[in-house]
C-alpha positions as CSV (number, residue, x, y, z in Angstrom):
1,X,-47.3,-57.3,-29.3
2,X,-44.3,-56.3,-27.3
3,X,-43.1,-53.0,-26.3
4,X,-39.9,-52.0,-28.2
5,X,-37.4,-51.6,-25.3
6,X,-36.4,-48.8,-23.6
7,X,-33.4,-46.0,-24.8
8,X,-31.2,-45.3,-21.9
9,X,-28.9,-42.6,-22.4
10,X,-26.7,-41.2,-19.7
11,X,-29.0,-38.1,-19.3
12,X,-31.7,-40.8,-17.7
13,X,-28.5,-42.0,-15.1
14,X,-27.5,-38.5,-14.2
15,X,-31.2,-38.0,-13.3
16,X,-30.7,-40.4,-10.5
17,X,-29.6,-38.2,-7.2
18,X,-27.2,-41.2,-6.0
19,X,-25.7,-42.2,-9.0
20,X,-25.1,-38.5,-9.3
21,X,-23.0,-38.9,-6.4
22,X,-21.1,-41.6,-6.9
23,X,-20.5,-41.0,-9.9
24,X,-18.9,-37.0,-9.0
25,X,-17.1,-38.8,-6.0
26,X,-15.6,-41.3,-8.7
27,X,-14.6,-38.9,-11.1
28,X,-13.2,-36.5,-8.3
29,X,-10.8,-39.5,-7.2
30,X,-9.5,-40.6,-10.5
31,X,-8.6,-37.1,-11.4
32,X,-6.3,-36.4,-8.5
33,X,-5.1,-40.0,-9.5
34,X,-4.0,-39.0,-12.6
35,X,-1.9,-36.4,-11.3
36,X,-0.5,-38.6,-8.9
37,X,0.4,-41.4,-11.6
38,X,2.1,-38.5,-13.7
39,X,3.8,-37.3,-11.0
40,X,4.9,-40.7,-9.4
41,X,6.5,-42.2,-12.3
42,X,8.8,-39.3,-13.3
43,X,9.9,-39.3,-9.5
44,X,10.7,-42.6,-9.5
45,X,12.7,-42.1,-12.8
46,X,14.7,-38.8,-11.6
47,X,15.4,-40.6,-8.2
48,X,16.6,-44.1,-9.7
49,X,18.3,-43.3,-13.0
50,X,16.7,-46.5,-14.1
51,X,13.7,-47.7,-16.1
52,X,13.6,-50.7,-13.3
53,X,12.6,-47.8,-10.8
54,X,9.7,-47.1,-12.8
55,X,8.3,-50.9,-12.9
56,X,9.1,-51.2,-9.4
57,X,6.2,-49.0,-8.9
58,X,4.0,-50.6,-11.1
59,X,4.9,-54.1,-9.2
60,X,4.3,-52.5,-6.2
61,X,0.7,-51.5,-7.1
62,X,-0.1,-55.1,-8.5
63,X,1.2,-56.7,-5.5
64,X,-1.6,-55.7,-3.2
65,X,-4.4,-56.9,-5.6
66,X,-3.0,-60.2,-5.8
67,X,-2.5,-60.7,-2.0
68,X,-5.5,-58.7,-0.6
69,X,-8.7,-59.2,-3.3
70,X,-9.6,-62.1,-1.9
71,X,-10.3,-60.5,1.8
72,X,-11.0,-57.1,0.2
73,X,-14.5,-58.9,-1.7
74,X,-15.0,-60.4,1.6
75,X,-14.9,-56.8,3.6
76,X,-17.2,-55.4,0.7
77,X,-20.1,-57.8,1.4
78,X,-20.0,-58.1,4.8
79,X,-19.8,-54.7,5.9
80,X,-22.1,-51.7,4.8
81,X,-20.7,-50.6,0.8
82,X,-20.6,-46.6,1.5
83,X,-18.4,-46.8,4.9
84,X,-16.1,-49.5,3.6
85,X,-15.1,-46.6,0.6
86,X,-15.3,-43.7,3.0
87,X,-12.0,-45.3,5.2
88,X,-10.9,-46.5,2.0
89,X,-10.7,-42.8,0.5
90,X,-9.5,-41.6,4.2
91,X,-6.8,-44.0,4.1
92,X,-5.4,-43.3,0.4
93,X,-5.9,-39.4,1.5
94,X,-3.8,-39.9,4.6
95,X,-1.1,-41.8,2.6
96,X,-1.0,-39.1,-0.5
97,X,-0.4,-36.5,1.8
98,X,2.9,-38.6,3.5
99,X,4.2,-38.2,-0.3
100,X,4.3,-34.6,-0.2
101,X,7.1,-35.1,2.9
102,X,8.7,-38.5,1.8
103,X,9.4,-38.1,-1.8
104,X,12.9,-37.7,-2.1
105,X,12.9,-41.2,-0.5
106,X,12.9,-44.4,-3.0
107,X,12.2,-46.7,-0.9
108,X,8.9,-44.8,1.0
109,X,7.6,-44.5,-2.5
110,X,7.0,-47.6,-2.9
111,X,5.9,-49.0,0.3
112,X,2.9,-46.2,0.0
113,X,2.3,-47.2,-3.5
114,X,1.5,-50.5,-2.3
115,X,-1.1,-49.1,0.9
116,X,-2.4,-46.5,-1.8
117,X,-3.3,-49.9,-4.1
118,X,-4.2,-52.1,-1.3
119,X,-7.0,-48.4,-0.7
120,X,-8.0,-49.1,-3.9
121,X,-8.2,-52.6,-3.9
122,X,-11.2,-52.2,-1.1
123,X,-12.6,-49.0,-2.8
124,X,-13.2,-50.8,-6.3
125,X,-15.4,-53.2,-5.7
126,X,-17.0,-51.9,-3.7
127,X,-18.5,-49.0,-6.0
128,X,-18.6,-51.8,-8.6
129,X,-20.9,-53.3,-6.5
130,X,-23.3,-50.1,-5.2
131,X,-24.2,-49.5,-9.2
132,X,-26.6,-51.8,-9.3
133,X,-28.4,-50.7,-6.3
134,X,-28.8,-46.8,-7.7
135,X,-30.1,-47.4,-11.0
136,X,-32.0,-49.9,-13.0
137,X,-31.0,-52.9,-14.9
138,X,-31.7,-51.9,-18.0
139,X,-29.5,-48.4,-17.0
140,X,-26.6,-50.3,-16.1
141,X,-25.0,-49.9,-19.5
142,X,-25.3,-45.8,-19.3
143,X,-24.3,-45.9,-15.3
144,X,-21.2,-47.9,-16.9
145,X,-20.3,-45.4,-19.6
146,X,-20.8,-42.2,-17.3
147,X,-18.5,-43.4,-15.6
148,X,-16.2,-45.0,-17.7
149,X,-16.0,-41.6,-20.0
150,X,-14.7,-39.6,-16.8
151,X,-12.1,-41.5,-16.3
152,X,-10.9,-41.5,-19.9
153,X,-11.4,-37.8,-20.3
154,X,-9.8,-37.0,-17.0
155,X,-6.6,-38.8,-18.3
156,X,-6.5,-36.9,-21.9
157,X,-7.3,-33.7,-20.3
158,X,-5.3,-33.6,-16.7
159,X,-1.8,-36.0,-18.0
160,X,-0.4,-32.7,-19.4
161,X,-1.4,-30.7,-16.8
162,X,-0.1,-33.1,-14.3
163,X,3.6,-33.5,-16.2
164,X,3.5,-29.6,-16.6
165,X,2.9,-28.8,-13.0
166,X,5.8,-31.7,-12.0
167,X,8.2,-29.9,-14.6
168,X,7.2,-26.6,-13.0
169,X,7.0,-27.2,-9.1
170,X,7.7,-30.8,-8.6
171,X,5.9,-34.1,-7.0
172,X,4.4,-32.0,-4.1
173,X,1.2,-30.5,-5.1
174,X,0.7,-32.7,-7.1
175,X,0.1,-35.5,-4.7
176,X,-1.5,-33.0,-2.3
177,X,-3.7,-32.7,-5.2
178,X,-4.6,-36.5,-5.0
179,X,-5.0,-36.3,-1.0
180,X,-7.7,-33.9,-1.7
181,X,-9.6,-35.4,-4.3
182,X,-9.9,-38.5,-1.9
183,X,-11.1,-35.9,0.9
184,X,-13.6,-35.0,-1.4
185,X,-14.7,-38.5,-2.5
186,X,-14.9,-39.2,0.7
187,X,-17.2,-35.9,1.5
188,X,-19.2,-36.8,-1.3
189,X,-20.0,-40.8,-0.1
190,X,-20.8,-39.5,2.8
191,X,-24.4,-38.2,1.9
192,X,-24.9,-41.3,-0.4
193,X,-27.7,-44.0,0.8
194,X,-28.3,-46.9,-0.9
195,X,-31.4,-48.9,-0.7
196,X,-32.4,-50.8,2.1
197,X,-32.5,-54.0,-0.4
198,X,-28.5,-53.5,-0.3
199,X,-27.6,-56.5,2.3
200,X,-24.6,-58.0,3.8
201,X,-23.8,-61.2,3.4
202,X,-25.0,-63.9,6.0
203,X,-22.1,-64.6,8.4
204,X,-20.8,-67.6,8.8
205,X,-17.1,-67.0,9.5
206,X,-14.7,-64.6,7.5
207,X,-13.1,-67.8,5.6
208,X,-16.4,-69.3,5.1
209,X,-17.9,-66.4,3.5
210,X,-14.5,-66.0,1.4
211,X,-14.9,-69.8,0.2
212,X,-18.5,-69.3,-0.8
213,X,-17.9,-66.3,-3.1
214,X,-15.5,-68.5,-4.8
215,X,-17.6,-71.8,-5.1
216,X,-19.9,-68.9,-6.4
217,X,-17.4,-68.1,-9.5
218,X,-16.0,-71.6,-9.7
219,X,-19.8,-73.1,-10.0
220,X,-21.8,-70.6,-12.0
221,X,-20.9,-71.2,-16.2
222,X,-21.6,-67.5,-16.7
223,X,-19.4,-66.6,-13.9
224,X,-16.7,-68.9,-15.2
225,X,-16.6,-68.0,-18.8
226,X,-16.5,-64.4,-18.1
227,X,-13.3,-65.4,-15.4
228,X,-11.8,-66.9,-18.2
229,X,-12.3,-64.1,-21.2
230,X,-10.5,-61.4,-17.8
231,X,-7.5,-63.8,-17.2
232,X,-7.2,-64.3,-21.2
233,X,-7.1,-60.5,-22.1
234,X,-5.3,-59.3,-19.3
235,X,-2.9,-62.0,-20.5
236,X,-3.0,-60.2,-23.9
237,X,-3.3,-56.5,-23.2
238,X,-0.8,-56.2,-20.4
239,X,2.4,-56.8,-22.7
240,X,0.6,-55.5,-26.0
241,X,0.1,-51.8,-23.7
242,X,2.6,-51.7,-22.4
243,X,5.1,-52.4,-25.5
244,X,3.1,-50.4,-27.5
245,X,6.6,-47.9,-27.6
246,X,8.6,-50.9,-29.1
247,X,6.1,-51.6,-32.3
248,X,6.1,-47.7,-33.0
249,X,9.8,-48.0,-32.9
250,X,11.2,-51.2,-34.3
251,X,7.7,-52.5,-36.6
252,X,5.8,-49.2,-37.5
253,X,9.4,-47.6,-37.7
254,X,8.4,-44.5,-36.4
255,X,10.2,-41.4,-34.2
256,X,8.4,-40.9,-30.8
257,X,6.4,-38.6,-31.8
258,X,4.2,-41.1,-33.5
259,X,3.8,-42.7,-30.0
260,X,2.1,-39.5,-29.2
261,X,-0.4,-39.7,-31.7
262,X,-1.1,-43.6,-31.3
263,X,-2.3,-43.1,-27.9
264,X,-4.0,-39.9,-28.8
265,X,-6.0,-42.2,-31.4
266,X,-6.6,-45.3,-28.5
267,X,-8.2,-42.2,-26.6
268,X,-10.7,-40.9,-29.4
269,X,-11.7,-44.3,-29.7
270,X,-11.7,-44.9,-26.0
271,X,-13.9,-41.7,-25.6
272,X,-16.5,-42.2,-28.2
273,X,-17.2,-45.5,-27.3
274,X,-19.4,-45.6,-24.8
275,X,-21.1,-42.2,-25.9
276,X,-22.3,-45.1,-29.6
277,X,-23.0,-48.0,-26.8
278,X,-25.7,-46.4,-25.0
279,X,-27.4,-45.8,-28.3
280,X,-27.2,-49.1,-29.4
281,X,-27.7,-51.0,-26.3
282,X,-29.4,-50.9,-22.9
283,X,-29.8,-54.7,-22.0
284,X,-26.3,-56.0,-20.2
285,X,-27.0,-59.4,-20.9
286,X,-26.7,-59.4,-24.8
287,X,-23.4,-61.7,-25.8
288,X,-22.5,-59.7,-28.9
289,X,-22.0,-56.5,-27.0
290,X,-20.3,-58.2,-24.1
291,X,-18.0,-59.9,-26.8
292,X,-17.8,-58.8,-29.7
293,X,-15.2,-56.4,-28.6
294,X,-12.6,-59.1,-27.5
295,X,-12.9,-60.2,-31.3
296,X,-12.5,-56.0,-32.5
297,X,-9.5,-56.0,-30.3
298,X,-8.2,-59.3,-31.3
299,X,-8.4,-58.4,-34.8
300,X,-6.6,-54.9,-34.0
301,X,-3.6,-56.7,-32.2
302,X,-3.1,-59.0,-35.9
303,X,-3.5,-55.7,-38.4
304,X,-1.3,-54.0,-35.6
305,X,1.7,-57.0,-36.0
306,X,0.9,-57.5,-39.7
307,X,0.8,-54.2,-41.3
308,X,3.4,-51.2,-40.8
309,X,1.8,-48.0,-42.7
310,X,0.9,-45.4,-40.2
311,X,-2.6,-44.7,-41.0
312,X,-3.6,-48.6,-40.9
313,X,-2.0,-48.6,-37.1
314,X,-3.8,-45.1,-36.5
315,X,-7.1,-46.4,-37.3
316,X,-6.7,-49.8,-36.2
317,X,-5.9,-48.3,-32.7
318,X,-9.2,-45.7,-32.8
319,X,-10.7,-48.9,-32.9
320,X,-9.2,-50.8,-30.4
321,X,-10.0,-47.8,-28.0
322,X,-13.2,-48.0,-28.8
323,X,-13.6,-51.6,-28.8
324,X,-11.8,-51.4,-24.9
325,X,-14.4,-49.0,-23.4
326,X,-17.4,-50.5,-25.1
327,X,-16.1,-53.6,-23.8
328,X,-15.5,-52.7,-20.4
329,X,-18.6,-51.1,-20.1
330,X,-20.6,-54.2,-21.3
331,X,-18.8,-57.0,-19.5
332,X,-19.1,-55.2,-16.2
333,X,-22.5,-54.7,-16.6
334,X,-23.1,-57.9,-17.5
335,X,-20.9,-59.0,-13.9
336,X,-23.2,-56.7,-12.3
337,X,-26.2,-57.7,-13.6
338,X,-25.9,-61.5,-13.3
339,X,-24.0,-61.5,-10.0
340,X,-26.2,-61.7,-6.4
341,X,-26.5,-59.0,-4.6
342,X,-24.5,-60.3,-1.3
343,X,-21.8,-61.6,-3.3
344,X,-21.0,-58.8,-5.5
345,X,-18.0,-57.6,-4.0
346,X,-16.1,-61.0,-3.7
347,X,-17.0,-61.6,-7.3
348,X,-15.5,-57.8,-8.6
349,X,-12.6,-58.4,-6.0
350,X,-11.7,-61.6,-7.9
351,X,-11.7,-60.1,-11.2
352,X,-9.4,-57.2,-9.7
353,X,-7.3,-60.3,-9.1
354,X,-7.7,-62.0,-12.3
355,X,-6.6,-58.9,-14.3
356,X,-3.8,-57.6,-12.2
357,X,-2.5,-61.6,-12.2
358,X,-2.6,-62.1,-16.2
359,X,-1.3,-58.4,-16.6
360,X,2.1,-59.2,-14.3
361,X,2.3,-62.5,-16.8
362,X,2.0,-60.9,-19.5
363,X,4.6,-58.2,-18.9
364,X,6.6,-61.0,-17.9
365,X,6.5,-63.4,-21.0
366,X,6.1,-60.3,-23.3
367,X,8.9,-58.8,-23.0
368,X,10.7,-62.1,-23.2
369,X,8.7,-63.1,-26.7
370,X,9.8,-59.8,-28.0
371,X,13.4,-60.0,-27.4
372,X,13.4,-63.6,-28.7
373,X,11.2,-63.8,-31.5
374,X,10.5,-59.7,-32.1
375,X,7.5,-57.8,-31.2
376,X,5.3,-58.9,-33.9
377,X,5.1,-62.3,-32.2
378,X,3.8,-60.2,-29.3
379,X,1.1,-58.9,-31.4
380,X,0.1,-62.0,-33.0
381,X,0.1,-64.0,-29.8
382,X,-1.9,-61.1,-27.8
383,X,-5.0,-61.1,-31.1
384,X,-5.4,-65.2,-30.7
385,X,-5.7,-65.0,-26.7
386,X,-8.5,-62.3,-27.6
387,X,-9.8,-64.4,-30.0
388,X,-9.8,-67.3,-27.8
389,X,-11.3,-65.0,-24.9
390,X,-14.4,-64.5,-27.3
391,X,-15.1,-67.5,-27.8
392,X,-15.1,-69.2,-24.3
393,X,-17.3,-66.0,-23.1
394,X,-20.0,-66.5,-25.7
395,X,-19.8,-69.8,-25.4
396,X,-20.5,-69.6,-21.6
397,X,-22.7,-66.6,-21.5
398,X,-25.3,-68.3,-24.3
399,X,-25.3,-71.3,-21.9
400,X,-26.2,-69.2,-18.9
401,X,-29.9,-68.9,-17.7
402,X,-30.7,-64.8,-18.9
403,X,-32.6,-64.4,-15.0
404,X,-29.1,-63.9,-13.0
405,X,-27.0,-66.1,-11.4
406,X,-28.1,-70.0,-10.8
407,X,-26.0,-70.4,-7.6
408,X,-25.8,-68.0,-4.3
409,X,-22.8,-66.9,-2.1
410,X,-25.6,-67.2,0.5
411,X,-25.0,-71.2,0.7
């Protein structure tokens, strides 16, 4: 007779002294980004005029990921995880803080958007990659969702503080708001140690070790499927997101108002999500979980271009939220959990990359489809790359052996 498994709720994570830590430094950081955000795009737009202005910034913040991941993953696992985020925080603290003195000029915005990404694009895999070291595998799914829930609930709660304080008082404190939250990540690193078991990768040259985290991804089915379902819905979400305004107005026919309360339902659903996971789940490695949500969302993006009554597309989108953070919760503990140790932060870095790459495409080709064939086509294309996404990761992850990767970075 086996033992039924184990219930891990976040109370059990919180109960862990370093995942405590990280998890408050985290949190601390992506509220002050959220202010920044806010406060960045409507300076943009009141210095420009011009919508462009706007996506300049976002391009500028995707540029970075898609030169630097690859020897950002490489810095991660060769040099000790906790420092690498300390100067990584430092750095984006040092940069916020030049906003507060340059942002009445267009053109310094965006070359410190790009250093504040390229901060980010060290920072992220690496706490991706400390996770597994604080808590257990079968609390990887609750570390996940702690974390994951912050971040959510910082954006519904601080967004309207943020654009209230801009209205009020301008850009200013508002970035100096981000500059300290980085301090304070920073602060909070500091006293974090992670388990002697937490090693480096063996050296054998910078490109080497760069070329064996990808023969890693490349060779490992797992690995590959799960590479495949990223660049597949980051190929769908990053057009169906961000034209989200155009089906409220020209599908769902509705005033702006009713953008409002769409993304107020994709947060519900985004909140409450991982909050249901952790009592249905605690093992990473189950394929339904992992998923099942590119099939919710894939189904959401079809009702969404089908249907045009306003409660369908407020439910359908509860459900998408929740079918996004249960799904981002799942998958990267599943990347955690099946990826070596020394090879961790190549292997997040290169996701980074992955999304950010099918998000510019998409946003790209999106809003061509739209204007060519309306924004319905947008929908229906964005629920079949989902759907297709589903199928190559279960496919792939049923394949895989359930004890962790087959292959090593360390080769």
């Amino acid at each position: 007779m086996t033992d039924a498994p184990r219930r891990v709720g976040m109370r059990d994570v919180f109960a862990e002294p370093g995942y405590r830590r990280l998890w408050s430094a985290r949190t601390a950081s992506q509220g002050g980004d959220v202010f920044a955000t806010v406060a960045l795009s409507l300076l943009v737009f009141d210095l420009t005029g011009s919508p462009l202005g706007v996506s300049a910034v976002v391009f500028a913040e995707i540029v970075p990921v898609l030169l630097l991941a690859p020897v950002a993953g490489t810095v991660v696992d060769r040099l000790p995880r906790v420092p690498v985020m300390i100067v990584a925080d430092l750095w984006r603290a040092v940069l916020a803080v030049s906003l507060v003195f340059l942002a009445d000029q267009p053109a310094a915005i965006y070359v410190i958007a790009f250093g504040l990404s390229g901060g980010a694009v060290v920072f992220n895999p690496a706490a991706s990659s400390a996770i597994p070291a604080l808590v257990r595998e079968d609390e990887l799914v609750a570390a996940n969702s702690g974390i994951w829930t912050a971040a959510v609930l910082s954006q519904i709660a601080l967004a309207p503080v943020a654009g209230a304080l801009y209205a009020a008082v301008g850009a200013g404190p508002a970035f100096g708001i981000n500059a300290a939250s980085f301090v304070l990540s920073a602060a909070l690193l500091a006293g974090l140690g992670l388990p002697a078991s937490v090693v480096s990768t063996r050296r054998q040259g910078f490109f080497a070790d760069a070329l064996a985290g990808a023969r890693l991804l490349v060779g490992d089915r797992l690995l590959r499927a799960l590479g495949a379902g990223q660049l597949l819905a980051a190929l769908s979400a990053g057009a169906t997101s961000a034209l989200l305004v155009v089906l409220v107005r020209d599908h769902l026919q509705l005033a702006p108002s009713g953008y409002g309360l769409l993304l107020g339902a994709i947060g519900v659903g985004a909140v409450l999500g991982p909050i249901a996971l952790t009592r249905l789940v605690a093992d990473p490695r189950r394929p339904a979980f992992v998923f099942g949500p590119f099939v919710v969302r894939g189904l959401v993006d079809l009702v969404l271009a089908t249907f045009t009554a306003l409660p369908v597309a407020l439910a359908a989108l509860a459900i998408y939220g929740l079918g996004t953070s249960t799904g981002t919760v799942t998958f990267n503990s599943l990347l955690q959990a099946h990826t070596p140790e020394e090879a961790r932060g190549r292997i997040f870095a290169s996701f980074d990359l992955f999304w950010q790459l099918g998000r510019l495409v998409s946003l790209l080709v999106g809003g061509v489809l739209a204007a060519a064939l309306g924004i319905s086509a947008v929908y229906y294309l964005g629920g079949a790359l989902l759907l297709l996404a589903a199928g190559i990761g279960y496919r792939g992850s049923r394949a895989a052996p359930r004890g962790g990767s087959s292959a090593s970075a360390r080769e």
